[in-house]
mmCIF file as gemmi writes it, N, C-alpha and C atoms, coordinates in Angstrom:
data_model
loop_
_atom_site.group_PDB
_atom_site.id
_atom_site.type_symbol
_atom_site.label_atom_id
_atom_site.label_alt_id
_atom_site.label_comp_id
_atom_site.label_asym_id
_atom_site.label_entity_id
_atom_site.label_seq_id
_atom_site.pdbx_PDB_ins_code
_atom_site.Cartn_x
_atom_site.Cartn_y
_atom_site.Cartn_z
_atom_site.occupancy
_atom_site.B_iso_or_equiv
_atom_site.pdbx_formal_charge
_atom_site.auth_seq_id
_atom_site.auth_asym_id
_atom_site.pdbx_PDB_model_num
ATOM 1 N N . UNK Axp A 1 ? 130.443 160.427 -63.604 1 0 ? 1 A 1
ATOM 2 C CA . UNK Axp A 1 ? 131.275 161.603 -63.692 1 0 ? 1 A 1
ATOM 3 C C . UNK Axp A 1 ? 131.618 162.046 -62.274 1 0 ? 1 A 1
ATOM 4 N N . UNK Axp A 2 ? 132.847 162.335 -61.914 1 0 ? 2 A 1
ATOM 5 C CA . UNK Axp A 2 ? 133.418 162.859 -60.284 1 0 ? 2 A 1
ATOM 6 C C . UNK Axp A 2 ? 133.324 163.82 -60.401 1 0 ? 2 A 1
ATOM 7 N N . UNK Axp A 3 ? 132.693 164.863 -59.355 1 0 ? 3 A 1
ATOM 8 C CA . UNK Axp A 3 ? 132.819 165.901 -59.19 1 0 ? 3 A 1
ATOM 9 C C . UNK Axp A 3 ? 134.178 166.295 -58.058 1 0 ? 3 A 1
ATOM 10 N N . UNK Axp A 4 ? 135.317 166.783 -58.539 1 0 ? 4 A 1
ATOM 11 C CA . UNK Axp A 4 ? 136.549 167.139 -57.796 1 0 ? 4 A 1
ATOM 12 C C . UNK Axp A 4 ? 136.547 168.22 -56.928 1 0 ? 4 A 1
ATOM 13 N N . UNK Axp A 5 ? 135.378 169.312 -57.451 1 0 ? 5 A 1
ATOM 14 C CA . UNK Axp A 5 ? 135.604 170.322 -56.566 1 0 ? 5 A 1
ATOM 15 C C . UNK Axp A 5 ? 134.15 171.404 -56.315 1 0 ? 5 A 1
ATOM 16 N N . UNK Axp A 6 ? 134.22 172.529 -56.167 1 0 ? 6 A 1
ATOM 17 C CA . UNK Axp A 6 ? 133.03 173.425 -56.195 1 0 ? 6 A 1
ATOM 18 C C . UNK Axp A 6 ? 133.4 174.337 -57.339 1 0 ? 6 A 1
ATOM 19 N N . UNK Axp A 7 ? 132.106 175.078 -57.908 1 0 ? 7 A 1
ATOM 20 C CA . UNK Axp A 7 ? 132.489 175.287 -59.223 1 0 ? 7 A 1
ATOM 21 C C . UNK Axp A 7 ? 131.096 176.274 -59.403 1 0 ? 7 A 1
ATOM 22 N N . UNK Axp A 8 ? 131.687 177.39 -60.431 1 0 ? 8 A 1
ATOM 23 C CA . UNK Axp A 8 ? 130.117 177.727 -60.325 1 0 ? 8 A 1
ATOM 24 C C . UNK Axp A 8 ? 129.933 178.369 -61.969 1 0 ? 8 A 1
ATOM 25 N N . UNK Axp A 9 ? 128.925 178.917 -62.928 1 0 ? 9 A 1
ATOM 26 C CA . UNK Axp A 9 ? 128.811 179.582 -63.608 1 0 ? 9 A 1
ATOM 27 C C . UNK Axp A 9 ? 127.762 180.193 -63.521 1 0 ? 9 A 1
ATOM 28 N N . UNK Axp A 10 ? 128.103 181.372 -64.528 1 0 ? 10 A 1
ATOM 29 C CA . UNK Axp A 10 ? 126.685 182.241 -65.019 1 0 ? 10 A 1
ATOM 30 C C . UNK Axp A 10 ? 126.699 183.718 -63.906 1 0 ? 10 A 1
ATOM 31 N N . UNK Axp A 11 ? 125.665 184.306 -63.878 1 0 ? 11 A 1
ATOM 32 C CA . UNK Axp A 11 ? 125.621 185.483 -63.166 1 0 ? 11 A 1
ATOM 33 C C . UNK Axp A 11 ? 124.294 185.671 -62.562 1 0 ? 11 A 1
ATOM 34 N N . UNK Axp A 12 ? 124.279 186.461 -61.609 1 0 ? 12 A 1
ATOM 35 C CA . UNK Axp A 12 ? 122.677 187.219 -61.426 1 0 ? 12 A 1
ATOM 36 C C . UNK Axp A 12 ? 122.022 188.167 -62.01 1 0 ? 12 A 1
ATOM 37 N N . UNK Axp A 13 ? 122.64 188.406 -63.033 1 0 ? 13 A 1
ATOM 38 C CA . UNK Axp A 13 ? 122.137 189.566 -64.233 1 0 ? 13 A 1
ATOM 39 C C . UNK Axp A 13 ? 120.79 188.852 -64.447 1 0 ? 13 A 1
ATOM 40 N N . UNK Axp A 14 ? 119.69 189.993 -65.092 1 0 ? 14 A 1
ATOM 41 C CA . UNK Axp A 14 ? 118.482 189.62 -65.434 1 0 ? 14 A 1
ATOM 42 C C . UNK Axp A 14 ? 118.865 188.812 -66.498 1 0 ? 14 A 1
ATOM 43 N N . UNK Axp A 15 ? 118.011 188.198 -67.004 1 0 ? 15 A 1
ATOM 44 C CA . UNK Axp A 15 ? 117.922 186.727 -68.177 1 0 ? 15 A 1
ATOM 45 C C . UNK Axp A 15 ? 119.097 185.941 -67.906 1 0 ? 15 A 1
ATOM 46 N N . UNK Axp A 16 ? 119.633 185.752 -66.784 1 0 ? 16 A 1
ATOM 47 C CA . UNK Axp A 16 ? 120.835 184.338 -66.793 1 0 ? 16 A 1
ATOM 48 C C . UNK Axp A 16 ? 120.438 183.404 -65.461 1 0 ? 16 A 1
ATOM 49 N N . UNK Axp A 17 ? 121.378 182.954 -65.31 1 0 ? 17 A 1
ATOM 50 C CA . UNK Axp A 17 ? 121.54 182.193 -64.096 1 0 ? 17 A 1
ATOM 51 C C . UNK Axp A 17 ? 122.509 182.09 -63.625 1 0 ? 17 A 1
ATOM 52 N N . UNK Axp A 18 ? 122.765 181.745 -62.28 1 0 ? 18 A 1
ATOM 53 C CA . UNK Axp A 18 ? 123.972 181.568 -61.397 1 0 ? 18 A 1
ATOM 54 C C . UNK Axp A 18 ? 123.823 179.985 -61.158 1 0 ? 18 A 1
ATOM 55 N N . UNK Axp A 19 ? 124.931 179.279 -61.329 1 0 ? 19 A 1
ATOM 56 C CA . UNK Axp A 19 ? 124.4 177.619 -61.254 1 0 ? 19 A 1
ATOM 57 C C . UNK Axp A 19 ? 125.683 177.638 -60.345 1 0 ? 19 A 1
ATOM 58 N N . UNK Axp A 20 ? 125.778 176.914 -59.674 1 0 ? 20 A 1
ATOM 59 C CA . UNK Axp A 20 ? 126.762 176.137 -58.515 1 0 ? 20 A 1
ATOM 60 C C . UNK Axp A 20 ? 126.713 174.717 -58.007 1 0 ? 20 A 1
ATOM 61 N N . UNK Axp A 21 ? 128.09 174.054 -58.609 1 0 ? 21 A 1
ATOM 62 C CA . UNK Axp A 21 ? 127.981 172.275 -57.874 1 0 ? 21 A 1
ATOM 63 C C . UNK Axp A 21 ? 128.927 172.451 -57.102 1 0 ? 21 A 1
ATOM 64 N N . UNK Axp A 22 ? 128.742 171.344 -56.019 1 0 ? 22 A 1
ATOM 65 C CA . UNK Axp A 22 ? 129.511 170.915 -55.745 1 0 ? 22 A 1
ATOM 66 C C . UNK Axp A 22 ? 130.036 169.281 -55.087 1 0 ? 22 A 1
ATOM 67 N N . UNK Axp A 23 ? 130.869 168.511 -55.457 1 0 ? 23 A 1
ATOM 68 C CA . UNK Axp A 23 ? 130.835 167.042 -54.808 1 0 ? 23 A 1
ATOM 69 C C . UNK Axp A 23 ? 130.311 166.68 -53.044 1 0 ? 23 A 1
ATOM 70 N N . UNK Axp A 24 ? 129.62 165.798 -52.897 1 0 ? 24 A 1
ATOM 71 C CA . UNK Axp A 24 ? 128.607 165.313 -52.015 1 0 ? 24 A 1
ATOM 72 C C . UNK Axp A 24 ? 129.034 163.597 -51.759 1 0 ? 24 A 1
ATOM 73 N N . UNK Axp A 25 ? 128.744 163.174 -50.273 1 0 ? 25 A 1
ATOM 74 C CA . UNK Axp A 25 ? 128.863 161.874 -50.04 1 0 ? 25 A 1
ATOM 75 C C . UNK Axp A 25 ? 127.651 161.607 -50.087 1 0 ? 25 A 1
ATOM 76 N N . UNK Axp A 26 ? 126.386 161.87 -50.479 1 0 ? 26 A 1
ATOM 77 C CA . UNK Axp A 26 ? 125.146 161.562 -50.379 1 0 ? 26 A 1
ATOM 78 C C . UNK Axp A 26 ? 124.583 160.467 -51.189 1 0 ? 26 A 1
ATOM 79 N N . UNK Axp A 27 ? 125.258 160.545 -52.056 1 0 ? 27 A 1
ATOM 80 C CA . UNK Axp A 27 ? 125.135 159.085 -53.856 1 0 ? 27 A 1
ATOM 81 C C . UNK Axp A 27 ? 123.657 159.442 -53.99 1 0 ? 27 A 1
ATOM 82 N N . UNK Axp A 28 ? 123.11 160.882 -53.956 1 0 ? 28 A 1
ATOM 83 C CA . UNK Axp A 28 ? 122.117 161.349 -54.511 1 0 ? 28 A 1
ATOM 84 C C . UNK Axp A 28 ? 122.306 162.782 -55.214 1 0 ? 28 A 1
ATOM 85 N N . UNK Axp A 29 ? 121.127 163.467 -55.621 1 0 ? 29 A 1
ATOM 86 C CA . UNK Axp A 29 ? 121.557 165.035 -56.301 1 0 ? 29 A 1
ATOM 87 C C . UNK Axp A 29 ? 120.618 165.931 -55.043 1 0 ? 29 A 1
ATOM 88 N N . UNK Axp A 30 ? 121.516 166.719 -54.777 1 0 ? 30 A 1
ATOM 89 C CA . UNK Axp A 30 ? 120.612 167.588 -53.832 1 0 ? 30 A 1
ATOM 90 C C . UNK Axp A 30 ? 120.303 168.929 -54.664 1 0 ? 30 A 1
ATOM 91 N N . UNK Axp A 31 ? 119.149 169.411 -55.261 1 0 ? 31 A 1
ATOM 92 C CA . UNK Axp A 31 ? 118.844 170.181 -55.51 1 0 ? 31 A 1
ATOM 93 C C . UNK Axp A 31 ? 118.543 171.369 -55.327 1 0 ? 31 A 1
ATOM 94 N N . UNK Axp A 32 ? 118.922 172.498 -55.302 1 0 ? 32 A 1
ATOM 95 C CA . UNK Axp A 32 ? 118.175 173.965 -54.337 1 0 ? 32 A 1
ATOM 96 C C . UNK Axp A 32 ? 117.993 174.724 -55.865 1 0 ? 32 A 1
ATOM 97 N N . UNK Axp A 33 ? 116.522 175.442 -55.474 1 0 ? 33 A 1
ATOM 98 C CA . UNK Axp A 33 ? 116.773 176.579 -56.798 1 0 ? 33 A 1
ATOM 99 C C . UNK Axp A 33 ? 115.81 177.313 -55.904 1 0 ? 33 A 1
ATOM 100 N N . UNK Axp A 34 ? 116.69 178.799 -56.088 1 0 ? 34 A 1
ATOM 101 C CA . UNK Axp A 34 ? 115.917 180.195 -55.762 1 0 ? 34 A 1
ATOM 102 C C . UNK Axp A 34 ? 115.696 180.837 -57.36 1 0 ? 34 A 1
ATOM 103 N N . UNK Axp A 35 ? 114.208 181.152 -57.128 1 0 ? 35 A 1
ATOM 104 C CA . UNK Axp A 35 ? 113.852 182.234 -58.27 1 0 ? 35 A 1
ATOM 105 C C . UNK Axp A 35 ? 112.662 183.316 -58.205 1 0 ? 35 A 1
ATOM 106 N N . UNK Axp A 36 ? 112.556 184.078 -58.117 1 0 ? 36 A 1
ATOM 107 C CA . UNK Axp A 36 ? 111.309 184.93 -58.204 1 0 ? 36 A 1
ATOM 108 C C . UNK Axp A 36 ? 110.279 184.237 -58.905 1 0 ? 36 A 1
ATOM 109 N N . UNK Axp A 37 ? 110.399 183.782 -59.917 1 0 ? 37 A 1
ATOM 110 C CA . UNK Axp A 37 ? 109.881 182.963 -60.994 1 0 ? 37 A 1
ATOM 111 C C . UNK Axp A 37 ? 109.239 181.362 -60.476 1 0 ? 37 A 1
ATOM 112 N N . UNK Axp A 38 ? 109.806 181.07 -59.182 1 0 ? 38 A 1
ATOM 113 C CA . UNK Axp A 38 ? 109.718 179.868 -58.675 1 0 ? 38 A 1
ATOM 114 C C . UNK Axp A 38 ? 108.46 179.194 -58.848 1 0 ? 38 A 1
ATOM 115 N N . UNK Axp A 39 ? 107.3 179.799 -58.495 1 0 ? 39 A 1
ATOM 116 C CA . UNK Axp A 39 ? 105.803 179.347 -58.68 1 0 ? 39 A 1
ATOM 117 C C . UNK Axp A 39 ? 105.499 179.4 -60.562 1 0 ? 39 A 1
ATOM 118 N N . UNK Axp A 40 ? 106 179.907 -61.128 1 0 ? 40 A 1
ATOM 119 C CA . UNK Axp A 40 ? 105.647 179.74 -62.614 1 0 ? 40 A 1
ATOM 120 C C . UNK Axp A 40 ? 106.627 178.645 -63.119 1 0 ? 40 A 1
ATOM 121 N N . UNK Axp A 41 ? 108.023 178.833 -63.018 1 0 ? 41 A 1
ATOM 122 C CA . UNK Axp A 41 ? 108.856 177.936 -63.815 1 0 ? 41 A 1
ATOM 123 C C . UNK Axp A 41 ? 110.097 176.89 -63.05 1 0 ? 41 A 1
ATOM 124 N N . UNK Axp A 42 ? 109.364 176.92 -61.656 1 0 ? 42 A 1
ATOM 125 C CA . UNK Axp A 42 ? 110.081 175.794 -60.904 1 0 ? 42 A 1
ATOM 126 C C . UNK Axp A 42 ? 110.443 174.396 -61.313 1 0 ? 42 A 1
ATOM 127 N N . UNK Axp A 43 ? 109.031 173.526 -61.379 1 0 ? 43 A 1
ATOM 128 C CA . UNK Axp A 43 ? 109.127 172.381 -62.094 1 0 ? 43 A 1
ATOM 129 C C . UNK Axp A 43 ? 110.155 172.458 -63.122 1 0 ? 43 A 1
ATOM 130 N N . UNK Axp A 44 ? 109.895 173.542 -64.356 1 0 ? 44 A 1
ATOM 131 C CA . UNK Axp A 44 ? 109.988 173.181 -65.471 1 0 ? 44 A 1
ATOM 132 C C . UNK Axp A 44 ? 112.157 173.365 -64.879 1 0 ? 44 A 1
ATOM 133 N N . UNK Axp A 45 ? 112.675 174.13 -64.226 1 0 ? 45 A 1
ATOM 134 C CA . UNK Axp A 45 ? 113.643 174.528 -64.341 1 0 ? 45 A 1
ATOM 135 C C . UNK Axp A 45 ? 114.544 173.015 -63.784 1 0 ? 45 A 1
ATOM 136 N N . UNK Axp A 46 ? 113.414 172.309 -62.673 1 0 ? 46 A 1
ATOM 137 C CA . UNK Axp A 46 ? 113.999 170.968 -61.672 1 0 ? 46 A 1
ATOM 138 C C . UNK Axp A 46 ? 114.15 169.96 -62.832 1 0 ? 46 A 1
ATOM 139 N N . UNK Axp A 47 ? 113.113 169.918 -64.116 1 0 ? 47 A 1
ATOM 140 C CA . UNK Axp A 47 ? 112.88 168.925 -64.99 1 0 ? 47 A 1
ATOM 141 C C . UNK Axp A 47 ? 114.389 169.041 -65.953 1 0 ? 47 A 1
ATOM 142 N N . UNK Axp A 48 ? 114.578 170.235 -66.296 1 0 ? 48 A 1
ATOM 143 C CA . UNK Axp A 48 ? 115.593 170.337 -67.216 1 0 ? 48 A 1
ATOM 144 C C . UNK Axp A 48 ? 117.18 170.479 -66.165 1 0 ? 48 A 1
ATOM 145 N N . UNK Axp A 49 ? 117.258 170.451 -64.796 1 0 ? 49 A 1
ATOM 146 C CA . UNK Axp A 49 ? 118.592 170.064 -64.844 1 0 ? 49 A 1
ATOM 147 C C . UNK Axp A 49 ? 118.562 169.236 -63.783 1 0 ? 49 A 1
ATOM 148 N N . UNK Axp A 50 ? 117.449 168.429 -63.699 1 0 ? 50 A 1
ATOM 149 C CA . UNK Axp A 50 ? 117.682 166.57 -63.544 1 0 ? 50 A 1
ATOM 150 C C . UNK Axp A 50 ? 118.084 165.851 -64.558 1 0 ? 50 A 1
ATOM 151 N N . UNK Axp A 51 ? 117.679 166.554 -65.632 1 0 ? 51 A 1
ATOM 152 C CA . UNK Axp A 51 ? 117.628 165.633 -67.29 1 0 ? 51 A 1
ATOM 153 C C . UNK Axp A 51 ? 119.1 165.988 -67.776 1 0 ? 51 A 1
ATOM 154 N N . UNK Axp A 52 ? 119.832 167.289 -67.233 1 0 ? 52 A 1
ATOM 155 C CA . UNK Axp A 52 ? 120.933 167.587 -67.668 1 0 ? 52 A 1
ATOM 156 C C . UNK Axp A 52 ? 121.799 166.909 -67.319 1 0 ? 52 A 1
ATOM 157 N N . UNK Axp A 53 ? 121.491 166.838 -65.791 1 0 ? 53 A 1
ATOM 158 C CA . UNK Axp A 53 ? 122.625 165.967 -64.824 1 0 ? 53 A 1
ATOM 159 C C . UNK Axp A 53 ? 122.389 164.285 -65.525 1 0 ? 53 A 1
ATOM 160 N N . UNK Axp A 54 ? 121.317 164.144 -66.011 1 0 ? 54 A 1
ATOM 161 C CA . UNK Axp A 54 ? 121.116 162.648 -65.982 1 0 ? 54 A 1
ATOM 162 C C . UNK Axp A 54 ? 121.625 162.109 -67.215 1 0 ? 54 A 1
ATOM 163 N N . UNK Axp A 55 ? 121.582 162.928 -68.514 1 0 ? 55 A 1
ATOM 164 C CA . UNK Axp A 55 ? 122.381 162.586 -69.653 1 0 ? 55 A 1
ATOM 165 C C . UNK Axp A 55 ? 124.075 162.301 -69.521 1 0 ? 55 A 1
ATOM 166 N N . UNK Axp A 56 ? 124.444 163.348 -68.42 1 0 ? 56 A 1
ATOM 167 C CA . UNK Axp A 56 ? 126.23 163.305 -68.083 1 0 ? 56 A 1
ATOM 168 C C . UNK Axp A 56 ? 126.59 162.288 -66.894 1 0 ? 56 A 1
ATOM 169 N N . UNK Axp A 57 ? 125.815 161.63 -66.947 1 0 ? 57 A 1
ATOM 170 C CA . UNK Axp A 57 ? 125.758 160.492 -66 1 0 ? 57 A 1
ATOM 171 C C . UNK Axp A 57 ? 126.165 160.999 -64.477 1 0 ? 57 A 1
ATOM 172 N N . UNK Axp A 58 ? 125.497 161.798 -63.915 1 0 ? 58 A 1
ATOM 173 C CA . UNK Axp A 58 ? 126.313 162.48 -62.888 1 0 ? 58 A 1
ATOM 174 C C . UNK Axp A 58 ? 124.968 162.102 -61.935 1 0 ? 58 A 1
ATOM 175 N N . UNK Axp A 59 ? 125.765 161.193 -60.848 1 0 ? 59 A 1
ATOM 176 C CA . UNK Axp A 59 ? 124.525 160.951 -59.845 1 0 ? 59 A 1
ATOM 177 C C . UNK Axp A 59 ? 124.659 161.295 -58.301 1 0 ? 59 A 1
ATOM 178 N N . UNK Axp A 60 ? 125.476 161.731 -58.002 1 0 ? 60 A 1
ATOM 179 C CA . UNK Axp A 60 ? 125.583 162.633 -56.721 1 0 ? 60 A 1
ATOM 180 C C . UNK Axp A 60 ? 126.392 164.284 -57.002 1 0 ? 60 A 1
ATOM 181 N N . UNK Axp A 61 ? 125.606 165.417 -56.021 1 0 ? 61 A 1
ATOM 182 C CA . UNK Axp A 61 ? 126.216 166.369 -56.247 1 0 ? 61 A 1
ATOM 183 C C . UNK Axp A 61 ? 124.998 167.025 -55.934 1 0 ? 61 A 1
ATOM 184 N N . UNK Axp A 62 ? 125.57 168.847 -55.212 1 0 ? 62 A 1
ATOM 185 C CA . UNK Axp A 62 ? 124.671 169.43 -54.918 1 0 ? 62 A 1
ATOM 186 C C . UNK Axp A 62 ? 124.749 170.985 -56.033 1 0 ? 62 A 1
ATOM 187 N N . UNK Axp A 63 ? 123.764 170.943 -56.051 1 0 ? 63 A 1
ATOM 188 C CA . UNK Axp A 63 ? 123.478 171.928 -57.314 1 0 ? 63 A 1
ATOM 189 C C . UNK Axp A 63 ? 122.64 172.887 -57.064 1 0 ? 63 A 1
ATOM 190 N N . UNK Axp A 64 ? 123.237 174.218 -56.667 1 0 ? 64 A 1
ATOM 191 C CA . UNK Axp A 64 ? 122.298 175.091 -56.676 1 0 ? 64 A 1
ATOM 192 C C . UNK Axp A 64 ? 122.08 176.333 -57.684 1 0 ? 64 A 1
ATOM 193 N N . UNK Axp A 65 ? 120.482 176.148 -58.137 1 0 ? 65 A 1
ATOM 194 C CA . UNK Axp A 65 ? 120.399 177.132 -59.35 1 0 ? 65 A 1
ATOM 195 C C . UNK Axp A 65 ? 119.822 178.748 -58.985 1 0 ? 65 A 1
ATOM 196 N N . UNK Axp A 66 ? 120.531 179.483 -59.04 1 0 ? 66 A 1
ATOM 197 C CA . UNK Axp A 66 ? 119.85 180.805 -58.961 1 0 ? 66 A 1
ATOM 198 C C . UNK Axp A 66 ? 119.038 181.503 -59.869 1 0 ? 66 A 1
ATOM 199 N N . UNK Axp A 67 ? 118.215 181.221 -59.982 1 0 ? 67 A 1
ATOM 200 C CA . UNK Axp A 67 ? 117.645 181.892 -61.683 1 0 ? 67 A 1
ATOM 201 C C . UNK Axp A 67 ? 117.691 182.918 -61.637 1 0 ? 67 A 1
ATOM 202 N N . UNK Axp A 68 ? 117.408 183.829 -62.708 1 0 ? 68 A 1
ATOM 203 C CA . UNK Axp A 68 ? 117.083 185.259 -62.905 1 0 ? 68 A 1
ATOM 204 C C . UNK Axp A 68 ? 115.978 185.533 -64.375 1 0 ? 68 A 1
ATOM 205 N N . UNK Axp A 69 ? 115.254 184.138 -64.792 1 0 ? 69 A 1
ATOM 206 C CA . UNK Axp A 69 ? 114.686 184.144 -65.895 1 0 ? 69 A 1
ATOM 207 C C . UNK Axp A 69 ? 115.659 183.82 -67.08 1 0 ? 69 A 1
ATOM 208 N N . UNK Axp A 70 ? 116.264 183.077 -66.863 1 0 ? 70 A 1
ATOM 209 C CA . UNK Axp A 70 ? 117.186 182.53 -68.158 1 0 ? 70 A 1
ATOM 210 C C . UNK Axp A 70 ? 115.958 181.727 -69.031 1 0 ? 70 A 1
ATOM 211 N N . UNK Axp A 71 ? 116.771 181.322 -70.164 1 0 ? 71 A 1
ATOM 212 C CA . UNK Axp A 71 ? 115.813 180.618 -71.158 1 0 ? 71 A 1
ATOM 213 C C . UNK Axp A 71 ? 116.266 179.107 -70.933 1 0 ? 71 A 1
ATOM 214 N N . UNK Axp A 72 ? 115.583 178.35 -71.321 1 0 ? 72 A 1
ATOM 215 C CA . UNK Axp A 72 ? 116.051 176.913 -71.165 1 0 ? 72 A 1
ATOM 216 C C . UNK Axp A 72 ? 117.738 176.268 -71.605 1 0 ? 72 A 1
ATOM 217 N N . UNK Axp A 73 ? 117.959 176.902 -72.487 1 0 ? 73 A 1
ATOM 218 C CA . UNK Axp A 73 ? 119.712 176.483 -73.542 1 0 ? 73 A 1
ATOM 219 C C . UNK Axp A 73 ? 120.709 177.409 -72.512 1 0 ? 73 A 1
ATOM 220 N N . UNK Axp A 74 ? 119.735 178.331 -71.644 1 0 ? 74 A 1
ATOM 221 C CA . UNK Axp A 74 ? 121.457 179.345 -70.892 1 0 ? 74 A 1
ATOM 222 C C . UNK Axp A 74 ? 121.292 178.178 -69.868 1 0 ? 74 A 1
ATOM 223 N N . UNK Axp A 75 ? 120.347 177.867 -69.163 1 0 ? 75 A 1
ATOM 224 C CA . UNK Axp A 75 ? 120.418 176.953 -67.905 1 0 ? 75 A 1
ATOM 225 C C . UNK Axp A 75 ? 121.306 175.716 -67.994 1 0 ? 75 A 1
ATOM 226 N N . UNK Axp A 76 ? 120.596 175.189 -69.29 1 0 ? 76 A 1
ATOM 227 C CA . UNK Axp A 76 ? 121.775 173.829 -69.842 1 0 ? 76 A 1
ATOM 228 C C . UNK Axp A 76 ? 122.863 173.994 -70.005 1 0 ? 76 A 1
ATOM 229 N N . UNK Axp A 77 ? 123.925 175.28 -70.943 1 0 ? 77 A 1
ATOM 230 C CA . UNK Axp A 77 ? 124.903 175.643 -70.859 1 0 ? 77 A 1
ATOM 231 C C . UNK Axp A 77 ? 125.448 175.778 -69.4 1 0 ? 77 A 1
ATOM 232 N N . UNK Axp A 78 ? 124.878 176.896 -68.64 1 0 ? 78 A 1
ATOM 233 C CA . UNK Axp A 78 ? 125.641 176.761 -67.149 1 0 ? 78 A 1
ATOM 234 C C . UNK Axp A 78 ? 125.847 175.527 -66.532 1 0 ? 78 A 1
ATOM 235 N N . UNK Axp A 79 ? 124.748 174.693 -66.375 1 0 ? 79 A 1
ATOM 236 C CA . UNK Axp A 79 ? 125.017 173.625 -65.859 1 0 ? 79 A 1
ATOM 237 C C . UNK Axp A 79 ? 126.432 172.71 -66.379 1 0 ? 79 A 1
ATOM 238 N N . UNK Axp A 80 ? 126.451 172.754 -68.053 1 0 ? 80 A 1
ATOM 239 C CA . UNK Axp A 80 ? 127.387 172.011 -68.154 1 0 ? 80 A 1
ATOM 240 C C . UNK Axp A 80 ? 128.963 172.984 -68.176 1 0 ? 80 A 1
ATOM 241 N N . UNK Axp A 81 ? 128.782 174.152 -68.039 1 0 ? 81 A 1
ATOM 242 C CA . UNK Axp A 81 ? 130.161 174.766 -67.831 1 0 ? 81 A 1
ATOM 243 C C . UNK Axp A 81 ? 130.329 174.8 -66.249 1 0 ? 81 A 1
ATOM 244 N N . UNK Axp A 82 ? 129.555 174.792 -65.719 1 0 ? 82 A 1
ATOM 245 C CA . UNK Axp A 82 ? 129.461 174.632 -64.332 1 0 ? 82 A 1
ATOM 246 C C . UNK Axp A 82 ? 130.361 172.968 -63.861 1 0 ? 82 A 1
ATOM 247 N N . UNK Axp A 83 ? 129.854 171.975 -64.609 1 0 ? 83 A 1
ATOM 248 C CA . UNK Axp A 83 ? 130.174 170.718 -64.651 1 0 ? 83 A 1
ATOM 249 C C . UNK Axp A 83 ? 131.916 170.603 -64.814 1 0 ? 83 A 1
ATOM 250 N N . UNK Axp A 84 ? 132.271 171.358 -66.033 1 0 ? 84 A 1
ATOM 251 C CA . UNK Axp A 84 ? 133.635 171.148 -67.411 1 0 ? 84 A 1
ATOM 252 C C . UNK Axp A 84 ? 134.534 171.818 -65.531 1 0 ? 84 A 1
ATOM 253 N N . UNK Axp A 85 ? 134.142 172.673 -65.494 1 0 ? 85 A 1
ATOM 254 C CA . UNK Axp A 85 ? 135.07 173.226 -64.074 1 0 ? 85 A 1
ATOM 255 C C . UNK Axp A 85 ? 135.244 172.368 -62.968 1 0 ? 85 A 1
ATOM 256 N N . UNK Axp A 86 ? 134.117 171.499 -62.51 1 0 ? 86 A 1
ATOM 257 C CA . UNK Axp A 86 ? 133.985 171.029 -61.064 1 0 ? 86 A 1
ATOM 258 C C . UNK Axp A 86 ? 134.89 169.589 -61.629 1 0 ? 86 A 1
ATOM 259 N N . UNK Axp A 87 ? 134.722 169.119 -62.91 1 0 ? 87 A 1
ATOM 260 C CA . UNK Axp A 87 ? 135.36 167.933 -63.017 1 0 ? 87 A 1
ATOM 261 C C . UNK Axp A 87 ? 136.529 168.162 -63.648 1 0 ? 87 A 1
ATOM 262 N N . UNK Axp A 88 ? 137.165 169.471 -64.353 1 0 ? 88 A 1
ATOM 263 C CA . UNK Axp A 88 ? 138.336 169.551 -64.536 1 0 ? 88 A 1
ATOM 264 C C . UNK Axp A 88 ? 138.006 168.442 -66.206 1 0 ? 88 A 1
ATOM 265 N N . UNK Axp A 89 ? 137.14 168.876 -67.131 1 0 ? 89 A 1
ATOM 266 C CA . UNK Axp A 89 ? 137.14 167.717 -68.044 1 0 ? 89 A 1
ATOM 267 C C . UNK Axp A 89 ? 136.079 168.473 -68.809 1 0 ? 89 A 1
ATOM 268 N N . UNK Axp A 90 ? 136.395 168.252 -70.069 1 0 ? 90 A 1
ATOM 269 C CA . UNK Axp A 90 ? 135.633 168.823 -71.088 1 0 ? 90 A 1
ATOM 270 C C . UNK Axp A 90 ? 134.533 168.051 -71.439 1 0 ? 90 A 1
ATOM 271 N N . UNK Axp A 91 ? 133.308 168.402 -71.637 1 0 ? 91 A 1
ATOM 272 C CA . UNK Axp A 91 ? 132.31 167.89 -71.745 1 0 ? 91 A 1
ATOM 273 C C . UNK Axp A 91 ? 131.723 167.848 -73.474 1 0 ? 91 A 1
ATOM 274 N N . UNK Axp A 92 ? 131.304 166.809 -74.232 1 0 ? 92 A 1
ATOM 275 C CA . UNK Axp A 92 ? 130.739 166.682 -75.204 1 0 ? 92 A 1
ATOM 276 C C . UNK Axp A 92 ? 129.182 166.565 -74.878 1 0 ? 92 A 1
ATOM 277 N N . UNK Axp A 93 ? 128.5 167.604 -75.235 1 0 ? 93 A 1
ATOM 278 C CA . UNK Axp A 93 ? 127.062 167.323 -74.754 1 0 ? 93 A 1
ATOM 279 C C . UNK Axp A 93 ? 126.279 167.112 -76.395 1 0 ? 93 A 1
């Protein structure tokens, strides 16, 4: 999947997230996530949008997640509306 541009969804409201990609010459995923939450639900947040990115076949791109305590299905959603924008392409997940 190409990422065409920078792109972002979601918010910093409590229970969401702010997700942001954008295309990279790296032919890796660069990851950043800020969260208050970081020491409790870090892993779990890196696990679910490596696995997100990795189902949409998307293997370079930098992705930064802002949490605010979202639940696992808002994170996946942002990520992939985050995605439908940066690639200009509707996503079947």
């Amino acid at each position: 999947m190409e990422i065409k541009k920078m792109a972002t969804a979601g918010s910093l409201e409590s229970s969401d997230v702010l997700v942001t990609i954008e295309p990279n010459n790296d032919q890796k995923i660069n990851l950043t996530i800020n969260s208050p939450f970081i020491c409790q639900f870090g892993q779990q947040i890196k696990r679910i949008a490596l696995t997100t990115l990795a189902n949409l076949q998307v293997k370079n791109c930098n992705l930064v997640i802002q949490d605010q305590r979202a639940i696992d299905e808002v994170l996946v959603a942002r990520i992939i509306t985050a995605l439908e924008r940066a690639t200009e392409s509707v996503i079947r997940y």
